[in-house]
N, C-alpha and C positions, 0 to 999 in steps of 0.2 A: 057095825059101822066102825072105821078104822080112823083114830085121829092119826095125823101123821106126824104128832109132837113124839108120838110111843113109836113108831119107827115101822121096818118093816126088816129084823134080820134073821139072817141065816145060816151058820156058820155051816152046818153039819151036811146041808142035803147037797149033792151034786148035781150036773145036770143045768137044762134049762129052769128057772125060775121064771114062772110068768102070774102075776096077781092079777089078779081082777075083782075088786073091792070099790066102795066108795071111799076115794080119799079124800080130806079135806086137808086146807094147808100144803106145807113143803114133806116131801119124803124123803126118807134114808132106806139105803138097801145095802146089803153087803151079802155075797156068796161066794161059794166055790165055786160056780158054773158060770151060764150066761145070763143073762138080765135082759129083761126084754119087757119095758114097760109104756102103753099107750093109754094116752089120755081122748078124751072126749072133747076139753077145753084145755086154757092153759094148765102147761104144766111148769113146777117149781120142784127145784131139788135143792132139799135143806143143806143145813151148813157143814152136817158130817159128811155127807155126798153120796153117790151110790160108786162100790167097787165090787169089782169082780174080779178075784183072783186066780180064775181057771179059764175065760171066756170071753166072749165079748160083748159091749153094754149098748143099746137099742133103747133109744128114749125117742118117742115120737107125743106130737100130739094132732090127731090125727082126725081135729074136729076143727073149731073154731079158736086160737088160742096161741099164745107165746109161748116159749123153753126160756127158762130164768134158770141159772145156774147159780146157786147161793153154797157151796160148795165143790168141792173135785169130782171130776169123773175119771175114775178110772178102770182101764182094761188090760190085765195084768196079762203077759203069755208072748213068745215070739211072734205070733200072728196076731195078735188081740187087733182088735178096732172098737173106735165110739162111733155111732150113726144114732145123727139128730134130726130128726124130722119135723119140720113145722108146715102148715098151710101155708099156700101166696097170701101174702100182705102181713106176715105174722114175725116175729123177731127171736131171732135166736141169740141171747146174750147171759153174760155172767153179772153178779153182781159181788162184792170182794173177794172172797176165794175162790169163785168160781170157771176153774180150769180142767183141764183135759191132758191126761195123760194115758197116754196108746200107742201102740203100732201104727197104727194108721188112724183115721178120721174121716167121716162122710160128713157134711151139713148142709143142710136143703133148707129154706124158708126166705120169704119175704126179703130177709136183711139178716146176715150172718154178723154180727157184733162180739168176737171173741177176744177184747183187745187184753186180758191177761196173758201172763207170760206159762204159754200152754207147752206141755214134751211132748210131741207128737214128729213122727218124722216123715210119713206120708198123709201128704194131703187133698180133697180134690171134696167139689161141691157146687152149689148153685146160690145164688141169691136175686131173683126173678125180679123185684120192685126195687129194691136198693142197693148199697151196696155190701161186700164181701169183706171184711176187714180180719186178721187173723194174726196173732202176736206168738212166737213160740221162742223159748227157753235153747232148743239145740238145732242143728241143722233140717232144712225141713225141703222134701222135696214135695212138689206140683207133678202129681201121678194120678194111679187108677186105684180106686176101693173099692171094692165090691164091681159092680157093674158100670160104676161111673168113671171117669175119666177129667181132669185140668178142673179149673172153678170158671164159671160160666156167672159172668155179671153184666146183662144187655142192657138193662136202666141204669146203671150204677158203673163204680169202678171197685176194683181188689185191690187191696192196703195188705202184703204180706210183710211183717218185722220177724227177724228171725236172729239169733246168737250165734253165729257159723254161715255157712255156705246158704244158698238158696236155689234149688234146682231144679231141673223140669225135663218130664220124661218124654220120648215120642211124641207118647198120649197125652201128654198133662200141658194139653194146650190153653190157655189163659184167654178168656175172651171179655171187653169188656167195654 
């Protein structure tokens, strides 16, 4: 059994990282590769936060459960991206340091509450029951991540603050 006060790091291995442990409490993770961690219920990421300095970082919780951000996420690399997954009705939010820095950015759940001042410069996501809020430090376009494309908020509205320009691609249509 793994408490998550003792962490979970990596410096040495490359590659995907993917645990599958009981964890209790907030995690830390840090590798050369990609990170790629689901939970069952909620998940919390401690206050060191998880980085990945060769790949890109995949936090879902992919049961019944919230993403609380209690620390940085970040995905180091010209291409890097963060993808946050939550269930409908479920919240994806920071609590003090809890920010995002990447190339890009996916979030999916219930209620996207990222209102830190996040470096991410493409952006695009869902938030099915509430709404989309999103705070970033540099310029930040409304694009395509991965296979998804613009933030899509149908109950709700999308609060994007941004430091620079604010843009939107083709694709990166805004619904809300």
């Amino acid at each position: 059994f793994f408490q998550a006060e003792d962490g979970i790091r990596d410096y040495k291995v490359t590659g995907v990282q993917t645990c599958a442990l009981p964890i209790s409490g907030a995690i830390t993770l840090q590798s050369n590769g990609a990170i790629d961690v689901n939970s069952l219920s909620s998940l919390t990421i401690g206050a060191t936060g998880v980085t990945s300095t060769g790949g890109n970082v995949s936090l879902s919780s992919i049961g019944v459960g919230d993403i609380t951000l209690n620390g940085p996420v970040v995905a180091n690399g010209p291409s890097s991206k963060v993808v946050l997954f939550a269930p409908s009705g479920s919240i994806v939010a920071p609590v003090a340091a809890g920010t995002i820095t990447a190339n890009s950015a996916l979030m999916n759940a219930g209620m996207v509450d990222l209102d830190q001042p996040n470096n991410v410069t493409t952006i695009a996501g869902t938030a099915d029951q509430r709404y989309f809020a999103f705070q970033n430090n540099i310029p930040l376009q409304v694009g395509t991540v991965g296979a998804a494309s613009g933030i899509n908020a149908p109950l709700g509205s999308v609060i994007l603050r941004t430091t620079g320009d604010l843009t939107q691609t083709a694709a990166g249509v805004i619904v809300a």
